[in-house]
N, C-alpha and C positions, 0 to 999 in steps of 0.2 A: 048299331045298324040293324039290330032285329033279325037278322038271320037271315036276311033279305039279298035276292042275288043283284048286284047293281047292275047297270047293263053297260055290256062292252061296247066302248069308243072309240075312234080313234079319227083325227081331227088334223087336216093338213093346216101346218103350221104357216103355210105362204098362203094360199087362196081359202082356209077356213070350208072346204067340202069335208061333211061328217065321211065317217065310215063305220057301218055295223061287223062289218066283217074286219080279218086281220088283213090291213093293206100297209106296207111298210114305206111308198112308195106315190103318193101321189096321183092316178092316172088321169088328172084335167092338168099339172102342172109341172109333173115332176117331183114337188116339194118333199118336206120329211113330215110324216103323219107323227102327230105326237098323242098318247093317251091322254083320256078324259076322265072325272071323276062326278058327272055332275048328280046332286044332293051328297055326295058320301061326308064325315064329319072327321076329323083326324082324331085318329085312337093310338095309342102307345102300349102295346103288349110288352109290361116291364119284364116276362120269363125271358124272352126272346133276345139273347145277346149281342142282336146283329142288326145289319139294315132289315131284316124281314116282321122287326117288332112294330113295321112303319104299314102291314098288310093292306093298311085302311085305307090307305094311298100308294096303292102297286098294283099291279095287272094280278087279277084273282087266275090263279095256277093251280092245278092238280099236286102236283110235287114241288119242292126244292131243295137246290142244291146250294148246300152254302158250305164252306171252309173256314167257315171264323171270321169273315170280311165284318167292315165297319166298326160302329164306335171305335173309333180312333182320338189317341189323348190328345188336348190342347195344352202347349207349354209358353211360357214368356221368355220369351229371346230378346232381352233388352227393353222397347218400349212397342214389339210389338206380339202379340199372340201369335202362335203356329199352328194349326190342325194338319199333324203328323200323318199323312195319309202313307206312309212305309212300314208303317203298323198294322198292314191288311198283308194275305196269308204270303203275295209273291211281289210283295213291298211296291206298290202301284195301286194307285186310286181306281185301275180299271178292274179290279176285283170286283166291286159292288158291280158292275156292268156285266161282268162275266157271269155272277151267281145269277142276275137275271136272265141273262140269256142261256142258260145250261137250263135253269127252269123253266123255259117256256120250251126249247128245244125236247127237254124229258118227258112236258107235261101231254105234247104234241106227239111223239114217238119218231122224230125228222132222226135220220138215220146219220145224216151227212150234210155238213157245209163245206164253203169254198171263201178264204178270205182272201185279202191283200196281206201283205205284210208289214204291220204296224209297229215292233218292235215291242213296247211292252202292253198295249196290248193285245197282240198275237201271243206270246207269252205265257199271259194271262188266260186267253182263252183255253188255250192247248193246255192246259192243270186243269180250269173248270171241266171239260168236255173229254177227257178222259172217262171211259166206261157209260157217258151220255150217248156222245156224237162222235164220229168221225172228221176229220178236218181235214180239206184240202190247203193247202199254202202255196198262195202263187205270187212268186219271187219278180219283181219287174228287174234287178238286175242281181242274178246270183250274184255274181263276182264283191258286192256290196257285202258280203256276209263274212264276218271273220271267226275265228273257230269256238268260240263260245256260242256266237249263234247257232254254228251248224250243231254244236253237242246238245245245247235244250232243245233244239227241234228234232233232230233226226231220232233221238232213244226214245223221243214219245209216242206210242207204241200206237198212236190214234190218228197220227200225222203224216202226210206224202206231200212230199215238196216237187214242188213244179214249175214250171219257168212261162206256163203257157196257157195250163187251165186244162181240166180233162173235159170231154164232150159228156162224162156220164152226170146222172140224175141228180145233182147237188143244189142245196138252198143257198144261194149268193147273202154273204152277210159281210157288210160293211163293218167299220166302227162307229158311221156317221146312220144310227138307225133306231127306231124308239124306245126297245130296251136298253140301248146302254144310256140313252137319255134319265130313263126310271132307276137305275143305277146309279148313276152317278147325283143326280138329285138329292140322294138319301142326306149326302154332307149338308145340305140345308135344312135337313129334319134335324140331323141330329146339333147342329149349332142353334135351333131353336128350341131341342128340347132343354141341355143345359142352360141355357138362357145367357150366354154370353151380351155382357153388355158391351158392347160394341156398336158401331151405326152401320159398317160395313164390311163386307165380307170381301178380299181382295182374291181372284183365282188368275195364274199364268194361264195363256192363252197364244195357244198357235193356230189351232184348227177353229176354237173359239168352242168348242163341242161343248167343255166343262164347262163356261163360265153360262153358257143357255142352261144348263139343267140345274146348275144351284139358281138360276133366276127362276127356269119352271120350280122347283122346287117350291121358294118362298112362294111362289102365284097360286103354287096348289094351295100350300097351307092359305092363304087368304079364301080362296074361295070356299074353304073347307071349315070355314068361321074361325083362323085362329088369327094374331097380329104379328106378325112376324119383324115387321119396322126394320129390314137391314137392307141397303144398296149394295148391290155388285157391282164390283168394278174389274173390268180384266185390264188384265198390266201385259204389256207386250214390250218388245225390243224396238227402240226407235226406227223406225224406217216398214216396219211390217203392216202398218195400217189397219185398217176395222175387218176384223174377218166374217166372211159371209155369214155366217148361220145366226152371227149375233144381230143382222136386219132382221130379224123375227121376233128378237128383245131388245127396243129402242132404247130404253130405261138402263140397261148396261151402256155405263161409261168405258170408255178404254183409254187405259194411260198408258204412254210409252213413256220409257226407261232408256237412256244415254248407253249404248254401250263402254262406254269410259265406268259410271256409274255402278252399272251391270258387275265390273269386273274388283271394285271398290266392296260390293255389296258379297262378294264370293271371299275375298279373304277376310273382313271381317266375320262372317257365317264361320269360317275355319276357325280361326283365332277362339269360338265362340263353342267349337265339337260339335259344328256340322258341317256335314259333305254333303251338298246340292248340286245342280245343274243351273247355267246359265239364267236359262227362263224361270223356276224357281225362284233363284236371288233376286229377278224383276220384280215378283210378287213382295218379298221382302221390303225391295226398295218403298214403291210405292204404298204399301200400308204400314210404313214409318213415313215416308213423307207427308200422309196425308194425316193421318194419327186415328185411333178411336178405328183400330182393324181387325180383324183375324185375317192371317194369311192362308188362304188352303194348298198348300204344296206337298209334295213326295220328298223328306229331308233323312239322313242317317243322321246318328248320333252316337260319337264315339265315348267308350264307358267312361261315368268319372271316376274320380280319384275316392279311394276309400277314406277310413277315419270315421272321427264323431258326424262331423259337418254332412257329409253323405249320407247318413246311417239318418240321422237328424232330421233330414230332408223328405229319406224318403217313408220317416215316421208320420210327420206333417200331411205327405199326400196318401198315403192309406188311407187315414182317417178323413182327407177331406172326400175320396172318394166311397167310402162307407157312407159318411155323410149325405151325399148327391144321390145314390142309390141305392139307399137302404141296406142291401148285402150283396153279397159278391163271393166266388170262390177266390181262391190266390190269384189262380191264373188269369181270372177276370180282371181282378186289381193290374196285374203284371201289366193286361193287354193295355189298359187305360195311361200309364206310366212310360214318358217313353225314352227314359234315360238310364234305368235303374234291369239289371241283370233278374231271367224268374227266380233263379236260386237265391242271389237274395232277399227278392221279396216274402219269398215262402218259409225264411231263414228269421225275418224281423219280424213277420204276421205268428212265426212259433214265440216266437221271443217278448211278443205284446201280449200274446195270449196267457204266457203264465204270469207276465206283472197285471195281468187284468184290464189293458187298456184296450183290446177286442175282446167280443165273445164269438163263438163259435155254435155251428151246429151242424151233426152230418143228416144228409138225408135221400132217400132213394133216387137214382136218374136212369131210369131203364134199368139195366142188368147191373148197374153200380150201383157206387154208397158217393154222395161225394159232400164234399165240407165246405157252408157255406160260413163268413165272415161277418157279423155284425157290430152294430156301435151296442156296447155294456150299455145296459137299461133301457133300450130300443125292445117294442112288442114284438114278439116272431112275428113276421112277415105272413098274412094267412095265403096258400098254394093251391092254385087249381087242381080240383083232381084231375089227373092224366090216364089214360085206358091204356 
């Protein structure tokens, strides 16, 4: 890019009026303005352990706040791929959403928002925006809240729960808004940078929000000279129909799913050591029914069984993910893994290292020392200097 400032866009996504300024919101139509990148090229910052290694293609920010969201591992569950999104910090895809938004909120100096309440991600935002922003939460029916909700909201020491909305000075922020668009998009960078062969990327889809921003995603990377070659498809519950936001990506298919099917596709996931949600297992269904998928969902996975076959396994995926990126701390590995305990990972990564089947190297990260992971007989990796 040359060091060159690109110039900020923003583009309603129903009537296509630019905007040079930050307008979240439409004002000939209503619609949702979605960011622009026009001339930028996609660049991949391999330091950069997160969605923020995707800068090239993000809203250029002052600060960011990030928790460790993104790259998230891809596992095979039978005949079809999972992109484990419960592998980001408060096991929700809406993490990548929140880091964007806590970073434009930081970069901005916005004191205070006012959401709805969206359950994970509200969540989500109230961990990002702690010591950023303040969060108004306005409840359309308390009584809906049972006491797990009230305990993550109420101790968060950034959050006032309200039933009505306060009259004071607060920036109204939706979920349906262009940062979490740029957030959540990232799962299409990063399925294109491992180069998953696949034809199509399957996302559950209620609001339809997710399955638009892996579609922007892939749109960006084309225009941004890369080939991204994957269709989305959003999978819904029979009877839900095309949800609005997905009229602004025609090319998104949406397949509905039997609820009989839905309910089929939940105890096999179990049988299997995963615990999902309804609309999840629809993503499941339909990228086995269709085949040649990754499915992007929020799934848990209960630990396996120890022994050789375990230990075996998860020798195999160290090395493959050395392989894929060059080096990695433990913890990096761990994150990318998403079945296997970090003690053990850090437990077999010691125990490769003395039979000689990693190498290792420690080296400065700020005020630390830390240990990076390599494939034996792989060149040191050469490191940006950092000030």
């Amino acid at each position: 890019m040359g060091g060159e400032e690109r110039p900020a866009l923003l583009v309603c996504a129903d009537c296509g009026r630019a905007y040079e300024e930050e307008v979240f919101a439409c004002s000939s139509c209503g619609g949702l303005t979605v960011f622009e990148y026009p001339g930028s090229r996609f660049n991949i910052d391999r330091r950069e352990p997160g969605i923020w290694r995707y800068r090239s293609l993000l809203p250029r920010l002052e600060r960011v706040v990030s928790k460790g969201e993104g790259l998230t591992p891809v596992s095979r569950l039978g005949g079809v791929l999972a992109k484990n999104e419960q592998r980001n910090p408060t096991s929700t895809y809406s993490d990548r959403a929140s880091s964007v938004i806590a970073s434009y909120l930081s970069s901005r100096g916005v004191p205070g928002v006012r959401t709805r309440f969206e359950e994970d991600f509200t969540y989500s935002l109230v961990y990002y925006l702690e010591g950023v922003s303040a969060v108004e939460v306005v409840l359309d029916d308390p009584l809906s809240l049972d006491r797990s909700d009230v305990a993550l909201l109420a101790r968060a020491r950034n959050v006032r729960l309200t039933s009505r909305g306060s009259s004071s000075d607060l920036v109204d922020l939706s979920y349906l808004n262009p940062l979490t668009v740029e957030g959540l998009k990232t799962i299409a960078f990063e399925i294109y940078e491992r180069g998953l062969r696949v034809e199509r990327v399957v996302v559950p889809a209620r609001t339809g929000l997710l399955a638009y921003s892996v579609w922007k995603g892939f749109r960006d990377l084309e225009e941004a000279g890369a080939e991204p070659h994957y269709e989305v498809v959003a999978a819904s519950i029979k009877g839900s129909g095309r949800p609005r936001v997905l009229d602004r990506a025609k090319s998104v298919r949406v397949v509905e799913v039997d609820g009989e099917e839905v309910l089929e596709f939940l105890a096999r996931l179990w049988n299997r050591g995963v615990s999902t949600k309804p609309l999840s297992a629809s993503a499941f269904a339909v990228a086995e029914n269709l085949g040649s998928s990754v499915a992007v969902v929020t799934i848990g996975f209960r630990a396996p069984s120890g022994g050789r076959s375990g230990s075996a396994g998860l020798r195999r995926e160290i090395v493959r993910v050395l392989e894929s990126y060059g080096e990695a701390t433990a913890y990096e590995i761990w994150r990318r893994l998403p079945v296997y305990t970090l003690r053990g990972t850090y437990k077999l990564l010691e125990s490769m290292e003395r039979r000689g089947e990693v190498c290792s190297e420690v080296r400065p990260r700020g005020e630390r020392k830390v240990r990076y992971y390599i494939p034996c007989g792989s060149p040191r990796p050469e490191r940006a200097a950092t000030s």
